[in-house]
C-alpha positions in Angstrom: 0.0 0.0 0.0 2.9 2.4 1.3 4.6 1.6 -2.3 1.3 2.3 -4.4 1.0 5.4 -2.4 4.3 6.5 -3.2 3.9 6.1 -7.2 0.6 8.3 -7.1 2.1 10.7 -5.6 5.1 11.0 -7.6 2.8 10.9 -10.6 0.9 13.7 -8.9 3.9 15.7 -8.5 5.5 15.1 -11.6 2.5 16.2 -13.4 2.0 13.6 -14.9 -1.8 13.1 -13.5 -3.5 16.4 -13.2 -5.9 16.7 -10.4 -9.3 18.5 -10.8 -9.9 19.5 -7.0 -8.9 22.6 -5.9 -6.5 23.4 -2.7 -5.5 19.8 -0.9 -2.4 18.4 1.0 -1.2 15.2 -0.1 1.5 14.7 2.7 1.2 14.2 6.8 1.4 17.3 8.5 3.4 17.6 11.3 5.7 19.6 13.0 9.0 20.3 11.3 7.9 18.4 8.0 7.9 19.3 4.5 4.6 19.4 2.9 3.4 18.8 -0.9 -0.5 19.8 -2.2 -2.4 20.6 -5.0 -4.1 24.0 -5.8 -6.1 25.9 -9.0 -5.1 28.8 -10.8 -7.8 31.2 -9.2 -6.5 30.2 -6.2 -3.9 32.4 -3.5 -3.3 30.8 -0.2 -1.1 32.0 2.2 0.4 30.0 5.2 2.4 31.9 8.3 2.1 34.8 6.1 4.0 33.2 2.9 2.4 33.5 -0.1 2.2 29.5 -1.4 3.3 29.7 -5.0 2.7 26.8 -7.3 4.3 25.4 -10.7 2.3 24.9 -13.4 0.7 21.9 -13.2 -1.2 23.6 -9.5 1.7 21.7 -7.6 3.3 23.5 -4.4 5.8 22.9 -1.7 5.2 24.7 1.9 6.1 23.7 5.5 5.3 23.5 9.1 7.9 24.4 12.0 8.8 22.5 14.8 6.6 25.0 17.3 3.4 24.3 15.2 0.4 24.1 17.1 -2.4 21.6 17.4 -3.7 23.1 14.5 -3.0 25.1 11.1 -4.6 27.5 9.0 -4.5 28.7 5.5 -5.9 31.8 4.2 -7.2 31.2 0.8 -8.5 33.8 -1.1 -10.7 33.0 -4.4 -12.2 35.2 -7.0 -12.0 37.6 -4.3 -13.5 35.9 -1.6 -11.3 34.7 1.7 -11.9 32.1 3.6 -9.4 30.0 6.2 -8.9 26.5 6.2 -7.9 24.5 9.3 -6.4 21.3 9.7 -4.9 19.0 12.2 -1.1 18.7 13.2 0.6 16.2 14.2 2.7 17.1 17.7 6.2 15.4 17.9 8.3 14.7 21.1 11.4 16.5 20.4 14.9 14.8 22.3 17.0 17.2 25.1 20.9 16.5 23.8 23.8 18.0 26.1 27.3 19.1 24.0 29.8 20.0 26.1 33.2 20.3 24.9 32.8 23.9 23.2 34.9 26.7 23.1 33.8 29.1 25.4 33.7 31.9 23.0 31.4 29.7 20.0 29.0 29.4 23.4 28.9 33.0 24.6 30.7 35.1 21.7 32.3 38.5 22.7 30.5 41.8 21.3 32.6 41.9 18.3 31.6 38.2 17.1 28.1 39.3 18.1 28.0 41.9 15.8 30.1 39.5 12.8 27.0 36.9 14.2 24.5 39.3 12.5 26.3 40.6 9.5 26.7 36.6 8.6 23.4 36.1 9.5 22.2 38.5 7.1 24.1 37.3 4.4 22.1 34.6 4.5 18.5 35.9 4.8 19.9 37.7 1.9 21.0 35.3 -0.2 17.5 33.1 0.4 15.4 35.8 -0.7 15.2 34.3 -4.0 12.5 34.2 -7.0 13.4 31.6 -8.5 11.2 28.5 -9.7 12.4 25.6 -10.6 10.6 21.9 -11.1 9.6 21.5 -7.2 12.1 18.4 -6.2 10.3 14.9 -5.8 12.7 13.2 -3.8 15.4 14.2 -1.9 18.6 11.9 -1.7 21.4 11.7 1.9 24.2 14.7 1.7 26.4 12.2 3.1 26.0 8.2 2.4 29.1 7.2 4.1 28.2 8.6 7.7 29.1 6.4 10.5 25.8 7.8 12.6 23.5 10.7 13.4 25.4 12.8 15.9 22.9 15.5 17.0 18.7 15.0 15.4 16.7 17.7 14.5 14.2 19.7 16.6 16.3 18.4 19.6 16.5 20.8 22.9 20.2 21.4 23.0 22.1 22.6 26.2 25.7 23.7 24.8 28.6 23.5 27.4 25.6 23.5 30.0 23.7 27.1 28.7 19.9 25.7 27.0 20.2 26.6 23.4 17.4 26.7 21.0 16.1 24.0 19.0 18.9 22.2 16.9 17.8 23.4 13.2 18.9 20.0 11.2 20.8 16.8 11.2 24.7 16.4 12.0 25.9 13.5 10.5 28.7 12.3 11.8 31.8 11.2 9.2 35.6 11.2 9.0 37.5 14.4 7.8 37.5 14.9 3.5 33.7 12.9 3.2 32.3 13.8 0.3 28.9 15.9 0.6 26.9 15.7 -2.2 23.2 17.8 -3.4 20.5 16.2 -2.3 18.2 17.5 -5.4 18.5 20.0 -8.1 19.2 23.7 -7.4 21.3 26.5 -7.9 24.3 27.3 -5.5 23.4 30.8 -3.7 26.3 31.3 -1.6 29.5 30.4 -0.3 31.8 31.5 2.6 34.9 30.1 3.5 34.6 31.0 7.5 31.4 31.9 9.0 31.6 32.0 12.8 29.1 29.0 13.7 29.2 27.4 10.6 32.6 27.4 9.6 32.8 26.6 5.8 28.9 27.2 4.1 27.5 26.2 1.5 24.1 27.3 0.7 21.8 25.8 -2.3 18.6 26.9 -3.7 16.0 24.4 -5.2 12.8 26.4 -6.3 9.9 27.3 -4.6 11.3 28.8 -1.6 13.5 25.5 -0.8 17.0 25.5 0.8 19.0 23.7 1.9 22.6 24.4 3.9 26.3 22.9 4.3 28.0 23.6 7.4 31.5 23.2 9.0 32.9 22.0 5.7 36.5 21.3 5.0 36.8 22.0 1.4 34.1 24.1 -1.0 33.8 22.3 -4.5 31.5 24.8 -6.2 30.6 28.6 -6.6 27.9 30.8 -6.0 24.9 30.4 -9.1 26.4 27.2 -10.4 23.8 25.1 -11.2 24.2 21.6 -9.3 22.5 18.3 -10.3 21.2 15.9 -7.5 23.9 13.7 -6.4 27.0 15.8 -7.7 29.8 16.9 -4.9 29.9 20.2 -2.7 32.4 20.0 -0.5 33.7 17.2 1.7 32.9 16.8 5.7 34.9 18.7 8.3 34.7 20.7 11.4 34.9 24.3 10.8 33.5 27.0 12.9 31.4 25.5 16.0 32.3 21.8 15.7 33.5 19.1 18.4 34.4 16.5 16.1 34.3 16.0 12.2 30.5 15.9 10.9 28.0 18.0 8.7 25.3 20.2 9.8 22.3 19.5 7.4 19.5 22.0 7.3 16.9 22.0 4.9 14.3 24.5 5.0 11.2 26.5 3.2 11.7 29.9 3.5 12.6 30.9 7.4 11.1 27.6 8.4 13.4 24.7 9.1 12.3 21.1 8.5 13.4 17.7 9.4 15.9 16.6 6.9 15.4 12.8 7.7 12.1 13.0 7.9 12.2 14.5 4.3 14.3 11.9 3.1 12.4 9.2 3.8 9.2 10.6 3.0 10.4 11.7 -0.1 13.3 8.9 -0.9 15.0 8.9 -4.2 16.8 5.3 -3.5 16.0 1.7 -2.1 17.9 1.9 0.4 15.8 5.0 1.9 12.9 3.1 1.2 13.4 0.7 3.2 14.0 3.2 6.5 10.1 4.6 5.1 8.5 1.1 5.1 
């Protein structure tokens, strides 16, 4: 059944069978997941104030965040006429993780790195306000497939060098020094920067319809900002720039300023056999 669902709904979201309803979700919602739906032309729906924007086929990509409440609503406005639409979410239990081993200045940064905190910071809001559309990815593929485990999950309550933190915003995967890290779909590379002060060595891609997707504490860059990159082709290789206790990447994939769980997404929306089988 899980298989059979699968195949519809790549069909659906290829475009390859055109639905006649009007605005639907196809996908679970739950906090920190990446959602997929259907809406028509006469259609505008907006969701946390993001205006939902759809390929051609009526097609769109949105998200929840991890704080999501019990419920969700989209404002949907046709032929003039608004109306909200509410729907369930599901809640998820989200794991406490204590790091210690931190430099004390990467836990409580002087004023100066405070201020080079927000300049980077910046950079990247910057660099994600984006308008471009490409085909909305159908399947998302590891970063890393030689990992030897998950280091730190996302969503988890994270209490750095014994200070609470908030929650952590993807999925370290932990893997020896010169890894390779490949693009888990199609995009466009939107940034690079060979030192940022938590991340180290970034790497930031953009993949249409307000997804992104991030590289952090990288020990070599392989590409160049608005190089188109294919799923599966190198970025960069695994280190431990910037805030890092060990070698590993930080994975964050998000829609818009809303990060989602990257393993989740994976196996939700697997491009291999081998994530299938984590799904089933």
């Amino acid at each position: 059944m899980k298989s059979n669902y699968k195949v519809i709904l790549f069909l659906i979201l290829s475009g390859l069978i055109i639905p006649t309803y009007g605005f639907e979700i196809h996908t679970p919602l739950k906090q920190g997941a990446l959602i997929y739906g259907t809406l028509n032309p006469d259609e505008t729906v907006l969701l946390y104030d993001h205006l939902i924007q759809a390929n051609d086929t009526g097609h769109f990509v949105a998200a929840l965040p991890t704080w999501a409440d019990d419920t969700v609503t989209f404002t949907r406005t046709v032929q003039g006429k608004t109306d909200t639409l509410v729907f369930s979410v599901q809640k998820r239990a989200w794991v406490e993780e204590i790091v210690n081993g931190l430099p004390p200045k990467k836990v409580t940064p002087s004023p100066q790195d405070q201020h080079r905190i927000k300049q980077e910071a910046l950079q990247l809001k910057k660099a994600r306000e984006s308008n471009n559309y490409y085909k909305i990815p159908t399947c998302f593929q590891r970063p890393v497939t030689d990992f030897k485990r998950i280091s730190s999950q996302f969503g988890s309550k994270r209490i750095l060098n014994g200070i609470k933190s908030a929650g952590h915003s993807g999925t370290d995967y932990a893997a020896p020094i010169g890894t390779p890290v490949v693009a888990p779909a199609d995009g466009i590379v939107k940034l690079t920067h060979p030192d940022m002060f938590y991340s180290g060595k970034t790497v930031l891609i953009d993949h249409g319809f307000g997804i992104f997707s991030s590289y952090s504490h990288l020990h070599e860059i392989s590409v160049h900002p608005d190089q188109p990159i294919r799923r599966g082709e190198k970025i960069g290789t695994v280190g431990t720039t910037g805030r890092s206790t060990g070698p590993h990447l930080h994975f964050v994939l998000s829609w818009h300023d809303i990060r989602v769980d990257p393993e989740q997404t994976i196996n939700t929306f697997s491009c291999f056999q081998e994530n299938k089988k984590l799904a089933n």
